[in-house]
N, C-alpha and C positions, 0 to 999 in steps of 0.2 A: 857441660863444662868444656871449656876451650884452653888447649895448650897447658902452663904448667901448671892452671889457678886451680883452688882446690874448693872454690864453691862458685856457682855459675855467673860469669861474668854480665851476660845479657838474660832479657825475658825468653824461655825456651818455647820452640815452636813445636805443635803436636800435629798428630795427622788432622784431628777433627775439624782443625780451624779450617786446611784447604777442602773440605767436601765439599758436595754442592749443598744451598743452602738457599730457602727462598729470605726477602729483607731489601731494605734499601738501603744504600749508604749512609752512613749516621755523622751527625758529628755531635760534642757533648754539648749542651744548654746556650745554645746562644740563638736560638726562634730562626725565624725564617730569614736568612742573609745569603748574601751572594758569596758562594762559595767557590772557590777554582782548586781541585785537587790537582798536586804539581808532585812531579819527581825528587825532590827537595825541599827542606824549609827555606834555605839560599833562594832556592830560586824564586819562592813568592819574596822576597824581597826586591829582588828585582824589578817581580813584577809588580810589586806594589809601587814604586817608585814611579814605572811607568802608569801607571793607573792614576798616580796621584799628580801626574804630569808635571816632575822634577826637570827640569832645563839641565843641560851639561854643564858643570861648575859649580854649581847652586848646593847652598850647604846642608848637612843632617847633624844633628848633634847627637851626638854615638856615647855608650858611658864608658870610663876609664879603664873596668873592670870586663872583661867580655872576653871571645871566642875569637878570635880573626876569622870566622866564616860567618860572621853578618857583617864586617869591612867588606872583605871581595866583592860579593856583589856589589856594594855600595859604588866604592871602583872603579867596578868593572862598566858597570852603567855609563858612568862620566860625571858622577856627582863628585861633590867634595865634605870629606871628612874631617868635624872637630871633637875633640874627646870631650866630656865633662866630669867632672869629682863623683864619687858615691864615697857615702862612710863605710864604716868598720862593719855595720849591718846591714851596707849594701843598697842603703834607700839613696836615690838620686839626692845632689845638694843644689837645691833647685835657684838658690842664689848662685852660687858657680853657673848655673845655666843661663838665667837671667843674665849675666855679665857676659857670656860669650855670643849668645845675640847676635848680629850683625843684619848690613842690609842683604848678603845674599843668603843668609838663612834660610830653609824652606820649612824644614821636618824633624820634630824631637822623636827618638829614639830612646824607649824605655823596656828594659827587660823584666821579667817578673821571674828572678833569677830560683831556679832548684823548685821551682812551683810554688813560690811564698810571693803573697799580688801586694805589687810595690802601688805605694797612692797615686791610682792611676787619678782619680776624681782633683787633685792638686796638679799633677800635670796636664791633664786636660785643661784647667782653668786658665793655665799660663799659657796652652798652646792657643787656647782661644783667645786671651787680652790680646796677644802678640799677633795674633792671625798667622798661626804656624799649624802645616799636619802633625799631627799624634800618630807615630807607627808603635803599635805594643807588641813587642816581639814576647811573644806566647810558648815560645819552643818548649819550655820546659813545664809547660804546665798540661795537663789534661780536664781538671776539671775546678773548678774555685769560682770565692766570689770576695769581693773588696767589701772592706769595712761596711759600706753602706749599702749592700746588697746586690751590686752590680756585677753580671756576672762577668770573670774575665775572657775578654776576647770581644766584647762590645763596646770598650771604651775609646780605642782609635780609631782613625779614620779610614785605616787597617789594619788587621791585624793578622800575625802571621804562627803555624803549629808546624809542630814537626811528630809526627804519629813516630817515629823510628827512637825515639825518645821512650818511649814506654812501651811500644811492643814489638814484638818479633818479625819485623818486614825488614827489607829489604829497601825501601824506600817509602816514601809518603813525606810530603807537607800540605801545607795550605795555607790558602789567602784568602784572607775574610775580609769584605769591605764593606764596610758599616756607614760612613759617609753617603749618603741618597742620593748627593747630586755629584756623584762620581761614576761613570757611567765606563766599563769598559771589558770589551770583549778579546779573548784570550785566545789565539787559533792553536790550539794543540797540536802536536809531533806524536808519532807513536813510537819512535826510535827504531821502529822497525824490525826485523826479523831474529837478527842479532840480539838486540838489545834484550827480547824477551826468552830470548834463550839464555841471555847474562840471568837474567831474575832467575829464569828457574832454576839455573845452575847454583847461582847464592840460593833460594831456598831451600834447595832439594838437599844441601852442600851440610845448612842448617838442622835442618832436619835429621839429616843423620848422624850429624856428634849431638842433636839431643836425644837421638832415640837410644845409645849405648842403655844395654843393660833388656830392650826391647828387641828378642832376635827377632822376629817376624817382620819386624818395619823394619827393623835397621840391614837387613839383607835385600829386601825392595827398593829403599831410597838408596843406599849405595849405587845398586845395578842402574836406575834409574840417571842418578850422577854420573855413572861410567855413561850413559850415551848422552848425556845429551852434553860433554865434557868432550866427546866423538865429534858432536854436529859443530861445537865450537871452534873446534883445529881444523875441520876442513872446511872453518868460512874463509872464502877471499877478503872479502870486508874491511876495509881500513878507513883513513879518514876520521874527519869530525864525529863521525857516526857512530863509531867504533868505542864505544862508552867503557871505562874499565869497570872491572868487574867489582874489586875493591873501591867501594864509595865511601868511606869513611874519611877520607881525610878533610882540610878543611878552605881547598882550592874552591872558586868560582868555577864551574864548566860551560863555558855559554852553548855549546853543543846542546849541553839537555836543555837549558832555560828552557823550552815549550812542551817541554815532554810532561804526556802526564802520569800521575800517579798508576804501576803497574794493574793489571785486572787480579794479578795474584794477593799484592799488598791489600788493594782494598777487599778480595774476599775475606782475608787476615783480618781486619779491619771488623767485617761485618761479623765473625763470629767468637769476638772480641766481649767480655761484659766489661764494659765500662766502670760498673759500679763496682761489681766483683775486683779488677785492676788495684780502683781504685781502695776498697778498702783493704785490700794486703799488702799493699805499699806503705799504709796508714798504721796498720799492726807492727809491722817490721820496723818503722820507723823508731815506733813508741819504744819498744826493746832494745832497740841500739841507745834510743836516748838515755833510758833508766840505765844501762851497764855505762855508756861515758862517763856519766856523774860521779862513779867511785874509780874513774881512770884517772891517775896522775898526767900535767903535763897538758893535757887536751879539754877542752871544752866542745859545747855546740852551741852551733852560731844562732840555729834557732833550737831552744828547749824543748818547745811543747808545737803543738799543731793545732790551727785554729777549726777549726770543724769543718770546713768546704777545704782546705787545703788538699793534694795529691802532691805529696813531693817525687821529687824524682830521682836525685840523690839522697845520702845524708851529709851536711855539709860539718865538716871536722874541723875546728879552729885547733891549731896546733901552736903551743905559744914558746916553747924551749929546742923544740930537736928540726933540727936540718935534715930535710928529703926524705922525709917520712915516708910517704907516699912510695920511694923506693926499695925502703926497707921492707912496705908490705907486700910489694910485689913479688921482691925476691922470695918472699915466704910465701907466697901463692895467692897473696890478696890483690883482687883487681881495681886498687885503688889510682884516684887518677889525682890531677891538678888541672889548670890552666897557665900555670908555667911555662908551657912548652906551646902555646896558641897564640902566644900575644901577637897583636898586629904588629910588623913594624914600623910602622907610624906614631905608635905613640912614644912618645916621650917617659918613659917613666918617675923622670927625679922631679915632674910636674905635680907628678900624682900616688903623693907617699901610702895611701889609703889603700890604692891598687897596689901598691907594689910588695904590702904587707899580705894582703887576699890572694896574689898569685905565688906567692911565698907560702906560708902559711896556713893557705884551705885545701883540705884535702877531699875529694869525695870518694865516698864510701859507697859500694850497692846494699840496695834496701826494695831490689824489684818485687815483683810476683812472682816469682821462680827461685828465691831466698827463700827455703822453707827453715823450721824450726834449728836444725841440724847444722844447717847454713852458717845461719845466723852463730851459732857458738861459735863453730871453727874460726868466724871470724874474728870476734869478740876477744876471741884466746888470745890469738895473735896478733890484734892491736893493745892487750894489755899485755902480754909479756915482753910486745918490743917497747915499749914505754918502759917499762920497768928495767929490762935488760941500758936499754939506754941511760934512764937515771941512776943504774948503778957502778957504771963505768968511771 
């Protein structure tokens, strides 16, 4: 657990996962495709753009509701960005889409928002009448399949994941390009000397506020952290190269654009069970969902989980109290919004839908590292500050 929260904000990292370990790189259900593992989910955006050989100028249609770090790239590239509608459930409105069209259009841009697969099989159909790319920004999913059986992360002509989404790296995304006659080769950066002394300094760093409670590790990775926290103070190293160590914000870096995925992350990676992940994400979910039901005040935006789904949040419609989300922080819950990410580009009084969803959704943890325990403490103190609230 991190800082003041009182049940762990992220998936925790254990010694096991870095051992050595024979295996190949994996990725979840999508058969044999061209894959580019990249230091960022951002940056396969970028590179899918070039992959998909976007011209400077040339438009994306991006949805209302979103992160301002799938803009950046966009960007940062030299493309150009238009917003379009989603409802109150978050499905694109694909007539709003249809109407904003134009001749320098190139590429729709669909999210498959909290890991719940938005009908990608309808926007495909419209990217093809229109002879438009389909980018499926996959971040938030791990593993699912759409209505009609299709697994997500095959339906664009690229499509992009962010492994740092659900487990304990320090970095990872990917680019997956599914279109056959898109033909393109990636020259990777290794960032160099620095850089992977950044990683292991963020892992080692992790590692030891999740070992608390474990003296035997937690006195090795400390020691561990203290040198190689040594090797970092006395690099000379500046420059583009000079990557910060805190990656979480939600800036473009064109410095990393070619870097790729660290050899630590993806060891992280391989000794990962996917299934495992994914079904305690799936549990935890289910239990948040049953105690909401008799929460005043609040709803969820999705009820139930459809059987392939892996969320990654829980997504919390909150319909009466202002900056909820603050309140639970105060109180040690590591609740978030997208509030605080809108791009500034959009428009908001365009798009009342978004401006109720960045208002109003709060996300809840429901990782793999929410054990039973967790999960009350939390529960507690999303119903007594509702209660405390409605009784004011």
């Amino acid at each position: 657990m991190s800082g003041a929260f009182v049940v762990p904000k992220d998936p925790c990292l254990h010694w096991s996962m870095l051992l050595p370990k024979l295996g190949k790189e994996i990725f979840p259900n999508i058969g044999r495709k061209r894959i580019h593992y990249l230091f960022l989910g951002r940056n396969a955006i970028f590179h899918g753009l070039k992959a998909l050989d976007i011209k400077a100028g040339e438009g994306i249609l991006v949805p209302s509701y979103h992160c301002s770090a799938i803009v950046e790239p966009i960007l940062r590239y030299g493309a150009a960005v238009k917003f379009y509608n989603v409802g109150l459930d978050l499905k694109p409105d694909l007539t709003d889409i249809e109407a904003r069209i134009d001749g320098q259009t190139r590429a729709i841009l669909a999210i498959h928002y909290f890991g719940f697969v938005q009908p990608t099989d309808e926007i495909r159909a419209l990217c093809q009448r229109r002879q438009l790319y389909f980018i499926e920004d996959c971040a938030h999913v791990l593993t699912g399949q759409a209505v009609d059986g299709t697994v997500v992360g095959t339906s664009g002509d690229i499509s992009v994941f962010s492994w740092r989404k659900f487990l304990p790296v320090y970095d990872g995304g990917q680019l997956v390009i599914n279109n056959p006659n898109v033909v393109y080769d990636l020259e990777y950066e290794t960032g160099g000397f620095l850089f992977s002394l950044k990683v292991a300094k963020n892992t080692i760093d992790k590692l030891t506020e999740d070992s608390v409670g474990d003296g035997s590790w937690l006195a090795a990775s400390s020691a561990l952290s203290r040198l190689v926290r040594g090797l970092l103070s006395s690099s000379n190293e500046v420059g583009p190269n000079a990557l910060t160590v805190n990656n979480y914000g939600v800036e473009f870096d064109p410095a990393s654009a070619n870097i790729r995925m660290s050899k630590l992350s993806r060891r992280i990676l391989r000794h990962t069970s996917i299934t495992e992940v994914a079904r305690k994400r799936r549990e935890n979910y289910a239990v948040v969902s049953r105690a909401v039901r008799k929460m005043i005040g609040v709803s969820a935006l999705y009820p139930e989980l459809s059987p392939d789904t892996c969320p990654w949040v829980f997504p919390l419609l909150v319909h009466e109290t202002n900056n909820l989300h603050l309140v639970l922080r105060a109180r040690g819950i590591p609740a978030t919004t997208w509030g605080g990410v809108i791009h500034e580009s959009l428009g908001l009084e365009d798009f009342p839908a978004a401006r109720f969803l960045y208002k109003n959704l709060v996300f809840l943890p429901i990782h793999q590292s929410m054990e039973e325990e967790h999960l009350s403490v939390m529960l507690d103190v999303v119903d007594k500050s509702l209660r405390r609230t409605f009784s004011d």
